[in-house]
TIPAKOL-94662 format. One record per residue: residue in one letter; x, y, z of N, C-alpha, C, O in turn. Coordinates in steps of 0.2 Angstrom, whole numbers. Last residue first. Layout:
BEGIN
   resn     n.x     n.y     n.z    ca.x    ca.y    ca.z     c.x     c.y     c.z     o.x     o.y     o.z
      A       X       Y       Z       X       Y       Z       X       Y       Z       X       Y       Z
...
This chain:
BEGIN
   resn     n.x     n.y     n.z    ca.x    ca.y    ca.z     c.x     c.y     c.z     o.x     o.y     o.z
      X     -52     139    -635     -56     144    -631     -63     144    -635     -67     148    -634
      X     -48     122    -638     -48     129    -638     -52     134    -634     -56     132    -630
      X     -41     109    -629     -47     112    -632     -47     120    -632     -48     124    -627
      X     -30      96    -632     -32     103    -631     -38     105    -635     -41     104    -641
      X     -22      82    -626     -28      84    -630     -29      90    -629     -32      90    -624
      X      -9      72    -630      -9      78    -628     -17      81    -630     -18      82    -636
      X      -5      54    -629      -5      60    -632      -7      66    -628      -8      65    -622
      X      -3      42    -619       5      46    -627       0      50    -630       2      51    -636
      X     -20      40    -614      -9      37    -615      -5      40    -621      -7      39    -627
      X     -27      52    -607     -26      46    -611     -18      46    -614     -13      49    -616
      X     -24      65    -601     -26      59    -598     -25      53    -602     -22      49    -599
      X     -21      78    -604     -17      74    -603     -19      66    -602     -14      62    -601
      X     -27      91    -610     -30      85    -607     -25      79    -608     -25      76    -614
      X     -30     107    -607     -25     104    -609     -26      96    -605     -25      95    -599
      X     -40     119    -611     -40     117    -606     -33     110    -610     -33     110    -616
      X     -42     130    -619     -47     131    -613     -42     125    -608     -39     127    -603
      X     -27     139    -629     -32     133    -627     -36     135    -618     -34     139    -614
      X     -21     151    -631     -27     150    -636     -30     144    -634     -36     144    -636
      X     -13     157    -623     -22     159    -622     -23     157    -625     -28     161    -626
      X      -1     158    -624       0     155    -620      -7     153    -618      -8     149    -614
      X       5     151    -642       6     158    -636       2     153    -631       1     147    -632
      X       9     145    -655       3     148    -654       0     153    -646      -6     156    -644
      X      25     145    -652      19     147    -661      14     149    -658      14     155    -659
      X      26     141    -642      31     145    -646      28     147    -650      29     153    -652
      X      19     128    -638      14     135    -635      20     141    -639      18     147    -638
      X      28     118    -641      18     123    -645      17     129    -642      14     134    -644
      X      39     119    -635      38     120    -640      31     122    -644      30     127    -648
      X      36     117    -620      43     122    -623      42     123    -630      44     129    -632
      X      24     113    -618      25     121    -616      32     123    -619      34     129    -621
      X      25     103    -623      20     106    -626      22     114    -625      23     119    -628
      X      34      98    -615      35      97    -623      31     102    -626      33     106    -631
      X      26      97    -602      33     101    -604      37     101    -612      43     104    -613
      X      20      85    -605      16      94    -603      22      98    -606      22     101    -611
      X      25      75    -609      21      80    -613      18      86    -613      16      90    -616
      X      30      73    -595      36      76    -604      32      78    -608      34      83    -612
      X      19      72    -586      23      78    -587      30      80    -591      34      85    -591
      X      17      60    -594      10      65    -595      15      71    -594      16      74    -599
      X      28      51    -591      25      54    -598      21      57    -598      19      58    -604
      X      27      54    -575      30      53    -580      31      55    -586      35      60    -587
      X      13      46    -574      16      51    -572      21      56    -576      19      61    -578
      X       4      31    -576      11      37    -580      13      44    -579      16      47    -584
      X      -7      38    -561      -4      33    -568       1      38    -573       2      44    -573
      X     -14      46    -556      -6      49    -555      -3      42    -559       3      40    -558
      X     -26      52    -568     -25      50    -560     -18      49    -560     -16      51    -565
      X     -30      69    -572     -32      58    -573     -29      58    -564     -30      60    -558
      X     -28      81    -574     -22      76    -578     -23      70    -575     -18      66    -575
      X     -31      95    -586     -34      89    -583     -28      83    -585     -25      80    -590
      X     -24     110    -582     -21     104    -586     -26      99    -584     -26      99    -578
      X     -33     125    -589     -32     121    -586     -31     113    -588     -34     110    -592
      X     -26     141    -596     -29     134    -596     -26     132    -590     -21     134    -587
      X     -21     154    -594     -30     153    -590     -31     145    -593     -36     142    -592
      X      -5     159    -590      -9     156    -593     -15     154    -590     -14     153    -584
      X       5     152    -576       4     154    -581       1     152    -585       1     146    -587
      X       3     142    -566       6     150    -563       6     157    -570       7     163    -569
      X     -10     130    -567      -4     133    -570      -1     141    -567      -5     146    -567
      X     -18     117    -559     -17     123    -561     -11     128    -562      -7     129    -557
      X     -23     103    -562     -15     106    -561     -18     113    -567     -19     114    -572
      X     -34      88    -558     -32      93    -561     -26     100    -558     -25     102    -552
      X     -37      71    -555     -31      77    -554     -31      83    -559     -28      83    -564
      X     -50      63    -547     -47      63    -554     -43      69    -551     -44      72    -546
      X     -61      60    -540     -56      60    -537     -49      58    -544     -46      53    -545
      X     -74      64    -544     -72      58    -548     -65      56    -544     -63      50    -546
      X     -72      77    -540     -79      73    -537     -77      66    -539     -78      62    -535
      X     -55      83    -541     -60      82    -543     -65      76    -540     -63      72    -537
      X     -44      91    -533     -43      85    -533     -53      85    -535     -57      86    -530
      X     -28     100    -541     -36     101    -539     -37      94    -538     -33      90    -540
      X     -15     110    -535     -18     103    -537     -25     103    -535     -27     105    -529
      X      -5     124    -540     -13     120    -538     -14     115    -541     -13     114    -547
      X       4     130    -551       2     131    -545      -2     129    -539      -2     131    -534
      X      19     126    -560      14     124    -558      11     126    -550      15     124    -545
      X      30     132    -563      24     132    -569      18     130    -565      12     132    -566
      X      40     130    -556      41     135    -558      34     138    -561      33     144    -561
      X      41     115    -558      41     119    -548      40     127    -550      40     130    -545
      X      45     112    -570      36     111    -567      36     114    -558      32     114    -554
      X      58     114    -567      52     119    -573      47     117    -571      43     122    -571
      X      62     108    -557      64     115    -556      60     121    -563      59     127    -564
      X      57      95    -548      58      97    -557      60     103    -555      60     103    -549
      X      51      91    -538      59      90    -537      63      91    -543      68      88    -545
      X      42      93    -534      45     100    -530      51      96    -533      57      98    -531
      X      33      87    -544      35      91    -545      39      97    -544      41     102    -547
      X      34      73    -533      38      74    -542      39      82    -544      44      84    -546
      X      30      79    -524      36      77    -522      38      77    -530      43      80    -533
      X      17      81    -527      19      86    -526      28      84    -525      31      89    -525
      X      12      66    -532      11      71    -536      17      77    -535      21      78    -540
      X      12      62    -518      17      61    -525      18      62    -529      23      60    -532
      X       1      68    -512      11      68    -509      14      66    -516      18      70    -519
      X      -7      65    -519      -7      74    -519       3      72    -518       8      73    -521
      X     -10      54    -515      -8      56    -521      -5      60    -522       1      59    -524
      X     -12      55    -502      -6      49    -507      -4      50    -512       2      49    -514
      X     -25      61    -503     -20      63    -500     -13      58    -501      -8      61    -499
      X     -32      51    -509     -30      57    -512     -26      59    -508     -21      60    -512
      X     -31      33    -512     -30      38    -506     -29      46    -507     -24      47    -503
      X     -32      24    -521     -36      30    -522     -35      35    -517     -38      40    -518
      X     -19      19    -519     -17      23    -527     -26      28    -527     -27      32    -531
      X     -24      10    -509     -18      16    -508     -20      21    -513     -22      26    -512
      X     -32       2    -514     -35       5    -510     -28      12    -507     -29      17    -504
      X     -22      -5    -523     -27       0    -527     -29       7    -521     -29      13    -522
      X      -5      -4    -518     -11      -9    -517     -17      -3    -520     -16       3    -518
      X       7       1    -520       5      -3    -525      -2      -6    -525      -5      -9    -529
      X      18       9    -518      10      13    -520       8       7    -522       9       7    -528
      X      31      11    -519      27       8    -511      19       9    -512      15      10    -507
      X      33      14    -531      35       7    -530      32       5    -522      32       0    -520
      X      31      27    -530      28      23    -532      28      15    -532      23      11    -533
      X      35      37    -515      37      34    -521      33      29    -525      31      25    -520
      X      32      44    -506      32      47    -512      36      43    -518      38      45    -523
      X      21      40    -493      27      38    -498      26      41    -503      20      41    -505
      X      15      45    -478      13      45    -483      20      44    -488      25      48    -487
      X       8      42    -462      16      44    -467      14      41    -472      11      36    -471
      X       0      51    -448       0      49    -456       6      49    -459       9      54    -460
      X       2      57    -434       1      49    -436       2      48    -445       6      44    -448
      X      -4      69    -435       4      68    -433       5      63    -436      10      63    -440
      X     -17      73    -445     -16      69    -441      -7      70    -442      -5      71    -447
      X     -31      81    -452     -24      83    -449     -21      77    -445     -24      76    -439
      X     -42      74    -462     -40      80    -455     -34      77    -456     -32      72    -459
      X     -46      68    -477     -42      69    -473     -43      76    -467     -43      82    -469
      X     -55      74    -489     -57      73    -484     -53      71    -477     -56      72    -472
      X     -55      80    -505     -50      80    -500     -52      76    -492     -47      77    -489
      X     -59      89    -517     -62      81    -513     -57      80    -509     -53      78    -513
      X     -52     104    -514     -54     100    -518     -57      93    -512     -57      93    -506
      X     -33     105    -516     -38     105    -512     -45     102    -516     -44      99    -521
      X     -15     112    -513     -20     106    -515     -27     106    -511     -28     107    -505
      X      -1     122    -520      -8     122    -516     -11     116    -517     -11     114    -523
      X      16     124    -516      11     121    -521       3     122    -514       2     123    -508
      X      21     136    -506      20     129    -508      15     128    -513      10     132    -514
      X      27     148    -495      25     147    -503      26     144    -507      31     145    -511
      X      22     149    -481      27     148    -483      24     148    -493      18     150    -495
      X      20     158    -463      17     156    -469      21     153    -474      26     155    -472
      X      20     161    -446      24     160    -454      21     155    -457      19     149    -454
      X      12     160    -436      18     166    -434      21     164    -444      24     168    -447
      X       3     153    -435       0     159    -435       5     162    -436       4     168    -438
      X       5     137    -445       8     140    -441       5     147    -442       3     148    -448
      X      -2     121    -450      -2     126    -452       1     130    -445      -1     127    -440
      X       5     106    -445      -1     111    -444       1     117    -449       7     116    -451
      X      12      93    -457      11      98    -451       6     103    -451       3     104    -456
      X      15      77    -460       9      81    -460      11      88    -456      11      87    -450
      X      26      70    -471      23      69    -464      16      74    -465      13      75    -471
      X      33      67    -482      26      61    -480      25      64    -474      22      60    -470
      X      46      72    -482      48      67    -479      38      62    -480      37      56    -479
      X      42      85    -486      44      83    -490      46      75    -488      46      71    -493
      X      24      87    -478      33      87    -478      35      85    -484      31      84    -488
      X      11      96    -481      15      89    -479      21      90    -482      22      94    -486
      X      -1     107    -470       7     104    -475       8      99    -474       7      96    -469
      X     -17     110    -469     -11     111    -464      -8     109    -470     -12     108    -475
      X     -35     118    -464     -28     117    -468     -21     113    -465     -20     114    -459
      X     -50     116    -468     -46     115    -463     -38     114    -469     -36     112    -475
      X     -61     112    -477     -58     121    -476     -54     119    -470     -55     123    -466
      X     -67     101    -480     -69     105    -472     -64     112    -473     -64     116    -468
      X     -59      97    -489     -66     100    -492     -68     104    -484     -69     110    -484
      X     -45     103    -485     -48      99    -486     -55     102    -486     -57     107    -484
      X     -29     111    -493     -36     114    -489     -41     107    -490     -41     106    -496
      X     -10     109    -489     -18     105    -491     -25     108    -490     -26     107    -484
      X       2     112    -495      -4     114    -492      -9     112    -492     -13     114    -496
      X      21     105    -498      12     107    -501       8     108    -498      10     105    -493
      X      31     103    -493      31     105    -500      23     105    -504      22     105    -510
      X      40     110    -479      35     110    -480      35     108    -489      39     111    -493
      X      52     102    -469      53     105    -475      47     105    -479      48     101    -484
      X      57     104    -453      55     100    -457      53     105    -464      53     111    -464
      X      74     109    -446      64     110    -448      64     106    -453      68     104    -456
      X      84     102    -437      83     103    -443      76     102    -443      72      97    -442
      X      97     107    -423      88     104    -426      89     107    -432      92     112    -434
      X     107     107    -409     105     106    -417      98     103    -419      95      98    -417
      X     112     110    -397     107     108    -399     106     110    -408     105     115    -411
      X     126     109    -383     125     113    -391     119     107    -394     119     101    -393
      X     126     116    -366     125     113    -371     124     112    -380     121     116    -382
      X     147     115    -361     142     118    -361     135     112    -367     137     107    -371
      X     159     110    -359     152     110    -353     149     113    -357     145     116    -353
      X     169     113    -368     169     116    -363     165     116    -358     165     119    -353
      X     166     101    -376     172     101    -373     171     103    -367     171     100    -361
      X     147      99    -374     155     101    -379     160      99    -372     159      97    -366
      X     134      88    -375     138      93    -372     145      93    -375     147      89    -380
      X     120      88    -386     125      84    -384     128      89    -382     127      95    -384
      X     108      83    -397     108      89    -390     113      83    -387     111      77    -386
      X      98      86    -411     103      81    -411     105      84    -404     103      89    -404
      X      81      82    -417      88      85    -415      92      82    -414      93      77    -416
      X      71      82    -434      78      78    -430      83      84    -427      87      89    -429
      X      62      90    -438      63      81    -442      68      78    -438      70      73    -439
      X      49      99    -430      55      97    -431      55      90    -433      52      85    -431
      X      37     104    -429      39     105    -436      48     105    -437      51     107    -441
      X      30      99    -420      27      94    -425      32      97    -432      32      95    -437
      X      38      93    -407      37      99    -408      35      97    -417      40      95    -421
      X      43      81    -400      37      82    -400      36      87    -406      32      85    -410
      X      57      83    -401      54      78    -408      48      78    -407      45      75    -412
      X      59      88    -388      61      93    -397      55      88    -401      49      89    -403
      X      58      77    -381      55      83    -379      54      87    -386      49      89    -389
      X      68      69    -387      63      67    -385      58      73    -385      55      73    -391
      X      81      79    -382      79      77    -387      72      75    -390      71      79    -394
      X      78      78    -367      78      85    -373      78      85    -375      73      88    -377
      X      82      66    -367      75      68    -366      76      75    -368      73      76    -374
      X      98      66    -368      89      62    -372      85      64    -370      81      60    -373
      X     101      73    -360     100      76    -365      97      71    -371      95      71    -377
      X      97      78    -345      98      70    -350      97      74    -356      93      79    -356
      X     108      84    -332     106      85    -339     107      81    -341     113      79    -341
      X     118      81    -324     111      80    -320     108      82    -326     102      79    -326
      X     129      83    -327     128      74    -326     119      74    -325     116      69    -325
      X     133      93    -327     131      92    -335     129      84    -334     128      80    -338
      X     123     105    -316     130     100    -318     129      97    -325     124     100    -328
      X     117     120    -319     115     112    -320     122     108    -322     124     108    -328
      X     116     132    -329     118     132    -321     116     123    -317     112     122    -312
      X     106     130    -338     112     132    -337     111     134    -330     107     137    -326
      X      94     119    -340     101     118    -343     105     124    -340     110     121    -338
      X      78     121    -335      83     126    -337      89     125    -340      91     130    -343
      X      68     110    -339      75     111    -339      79     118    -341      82     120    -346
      X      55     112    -340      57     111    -332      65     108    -332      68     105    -328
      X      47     115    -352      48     107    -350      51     110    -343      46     110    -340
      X      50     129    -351      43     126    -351      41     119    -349      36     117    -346
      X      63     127    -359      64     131    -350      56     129    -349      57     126    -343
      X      60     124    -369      65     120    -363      64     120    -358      64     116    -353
      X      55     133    -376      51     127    -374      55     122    -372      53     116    -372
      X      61     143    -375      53     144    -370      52     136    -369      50     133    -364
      X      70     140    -386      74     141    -380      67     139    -373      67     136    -368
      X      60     138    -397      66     133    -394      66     134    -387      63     131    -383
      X      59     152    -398      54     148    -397      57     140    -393      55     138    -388
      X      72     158    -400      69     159    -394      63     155    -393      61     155    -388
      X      75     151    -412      78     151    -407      75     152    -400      75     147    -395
      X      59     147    -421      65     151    -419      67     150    -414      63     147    -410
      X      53     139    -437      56     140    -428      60     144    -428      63     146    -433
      X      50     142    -450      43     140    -447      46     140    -438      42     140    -433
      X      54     152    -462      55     150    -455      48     149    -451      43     152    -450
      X      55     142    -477      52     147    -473      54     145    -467      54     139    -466
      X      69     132    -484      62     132    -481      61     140    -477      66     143    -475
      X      83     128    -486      79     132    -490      72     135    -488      70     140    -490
      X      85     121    -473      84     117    -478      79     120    -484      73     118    -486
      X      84     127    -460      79     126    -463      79     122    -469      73     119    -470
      X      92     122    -444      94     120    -451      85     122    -454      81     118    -452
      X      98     129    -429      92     126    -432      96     128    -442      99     132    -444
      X     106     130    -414     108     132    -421     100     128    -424      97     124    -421
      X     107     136    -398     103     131    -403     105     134    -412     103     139    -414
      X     117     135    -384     117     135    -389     114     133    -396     117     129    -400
      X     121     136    -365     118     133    -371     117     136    -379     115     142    -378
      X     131     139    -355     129     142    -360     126     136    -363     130     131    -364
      X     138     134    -342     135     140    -342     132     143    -349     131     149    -349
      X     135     118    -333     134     122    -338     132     128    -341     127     130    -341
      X     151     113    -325     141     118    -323     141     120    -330     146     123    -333
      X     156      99    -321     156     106    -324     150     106    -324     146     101    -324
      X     156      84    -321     155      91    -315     155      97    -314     155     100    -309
      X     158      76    -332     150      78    -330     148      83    -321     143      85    -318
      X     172      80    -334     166      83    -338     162      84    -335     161      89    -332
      X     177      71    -323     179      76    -325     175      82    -327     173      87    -324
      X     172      56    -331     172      63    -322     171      65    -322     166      67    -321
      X     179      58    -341     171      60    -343     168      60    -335     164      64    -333
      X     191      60    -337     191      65    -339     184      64    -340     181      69    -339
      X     193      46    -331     194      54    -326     192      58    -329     189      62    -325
      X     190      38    -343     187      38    -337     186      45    -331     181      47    -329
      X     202      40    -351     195      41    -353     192      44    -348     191      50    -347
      X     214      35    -342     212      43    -342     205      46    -345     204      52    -344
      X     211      24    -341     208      27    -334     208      34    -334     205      38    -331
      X     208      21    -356     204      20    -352     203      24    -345     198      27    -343
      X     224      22    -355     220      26    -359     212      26    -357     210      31    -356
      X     229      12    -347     232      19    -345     226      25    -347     223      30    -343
      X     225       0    -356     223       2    -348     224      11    -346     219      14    -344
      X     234       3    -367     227       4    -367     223       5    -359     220       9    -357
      X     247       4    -360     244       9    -363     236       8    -364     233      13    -362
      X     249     -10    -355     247      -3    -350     244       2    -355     239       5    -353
      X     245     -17    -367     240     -18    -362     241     -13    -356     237     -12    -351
      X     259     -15    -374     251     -12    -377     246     -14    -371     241     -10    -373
      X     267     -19    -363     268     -12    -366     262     -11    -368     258      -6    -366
      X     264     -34    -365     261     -28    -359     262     -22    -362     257     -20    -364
      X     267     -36    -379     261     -38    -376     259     -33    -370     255     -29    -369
      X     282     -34    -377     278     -31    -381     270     -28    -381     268     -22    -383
      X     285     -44    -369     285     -37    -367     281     -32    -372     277     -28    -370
      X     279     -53    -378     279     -54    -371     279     -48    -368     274     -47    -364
      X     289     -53    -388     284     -53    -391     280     -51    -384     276     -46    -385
      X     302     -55    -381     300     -50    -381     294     -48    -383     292     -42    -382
      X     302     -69    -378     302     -64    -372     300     -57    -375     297     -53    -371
C-alpha cells in the first residue's frame, strides 16, 4: 500500500511540473519583446562584423524582433538568415527569461589570403572554408598566390588534415595545399612568426617567403611536412647563429633529411 502511495505522490508531482512547465512557456510566448542583444565572438581575429551590421541585416530580412510577441519570432530562421552571411561560422538566437532576444555569433577566423593568378582575392578559414575579401576590414594573414586558379566559391571545404588528403588528384589541388600548409603553420607560434608568403610555382611546387632575411625556402610539395619544417627551424635556431641571416640565396628543403643552401 504504501509503495502505491508512493507511486501517485511521484505521478502528481511530475504532472503538477509539467502543467506548470506548460503555463509558464504560455506565459513566455506572450510577452513583447523589448530588447534584443548581439554579442559576437572573434576568436583573436580582426573585426570582420559589427553589431550594427548585424542589427541592418535583421531589420532588412523583415524582422524587426522588438515590439513582437516572442511566439511570432522564429528564431530559426534568424538563425538560418545569420548563416547566410559568409563570415559567420555559428549563431546561436534564443529568448531569455525576461522576453527578450539574445543572439550570439562567432566570426569565422580568416588564416590565409589568397591572390589567384586572376588577381582576385578572398581568405580561407581556419575551418577550410573560403570568404570574400571585406571593404570595411583588412586582417594580417599569411599571403598565398602564384599558379593558383581557383575563384571564390561559398561551396568549397577544403581539409587540413592529411589523412583526408589521400587521393593524388587532391594532393595536386593547390588550393588544398595552400589550406594545409597554412593550418600547419598558423598553429606553430615560431613558423607563424617567420613566415610570410606562400608561393605557388608553374611546376605547382611550394615556395615560403620569410618575414626575415632575403632567402628564399624552396619547399616541393607538402610531402613530409613535418620534417622539412624541423629542418627549417633547426637551421634557423642554430645555423643561421654563426653565419647570420644574408649569407644564403635560397634554402632547399625538398629532398628527404636534408637541408640545401645556396649562397649569394
Amino acid at each position: 500500500m504504501k509503495k502505491i502511495i508512493n507511486i501517485a505522490i511521484w505521478i502528481v508531482l511530475i504532472v503538477g511540473l509539467a502543467l506548470l512547465l506548460g503555463f509558464s512557456s504560455v506565459r513566455h510566448k506572450k510577452l513583447t519583446c523589448k530588447h534584443f542583444e548581439i554579442s559576437i565572438r572573434y576568436n583573436e581575429a580582426d573585426t570582420f562584423l559589427r553589431v550594427m551590421n548585424i542589427e541592418k541585416e535583421i531589420i532588412a530580412a523583415g524582422d524587426s524582433i522588438i515590439g513582437k510577441k516572442l511566439k511570432k519570432i522564429n528564431t530559426g530562421d534568424i538563425e538560418k538568415m545569420l548563416m547566410k552571411n559568409p563570415y559567420i561560422i555559428n549563431a546561436d538566437v534564443y529568448s531569455t527569461v525576461e522576453g527578450n532576444i539574445q543572439i550570439n555569433i562567432v566570426q569565422r577566423q580568416p588564416i590565409v589570403r589568397v591572390i589567384n593568378k586572376h588577381n582576385k582575392g578572398y581568405y580561407i578559414d581556419s575551418e577550410g572554408t573560403l570568404m570574400p575579401l571585406s571593404q570595411k576590414s583588412t586582417t594580417r594573414v599569411l599571403v598565398a598566390n602564384g599558379n593558383i586558379n581557383e575563384l571564390y566559391s561559398s561551396s568549397i571545404r577544403l581539409s587540413g588534415d592529411p589523412e583526408n588528403i589521400n587521393e593524388e588528384k587532391e594532393r595536386s589541388n593547390n588550393l588544398q595545399n595552400i589550406f594545409y600548409l597554412a593550418s600547419y603553420i598558423n598553429k606553430d607560434n615560431f613558423l607563424k612568426s617567420m613566415i610570410d608568403q606562400i608561393y605557388i610555382t608553374k611546376n605547382n611546387e611550394i615556395e615560403l617567403i620569410p618575414k626575415v632575411g632575403n632567402h628564399l625556402i624552396i619547399f616541393g610539395k607538402t610531402d613530409d611536412l613535418e620534417v622539412k619544417f624541423n629542418n627549417l627551424k633547426a637551421l634557423y635556431n642554430d645555423g643561421f647563429k654563426k653565419t647570420g641571416w644574408n649569407k644564403y640565396k635560397t634554402i632547399n628543403l625538398k629532398y628527404k633529411n636534408q637541408v640545401v643552401c645556396s649562397k649569394k
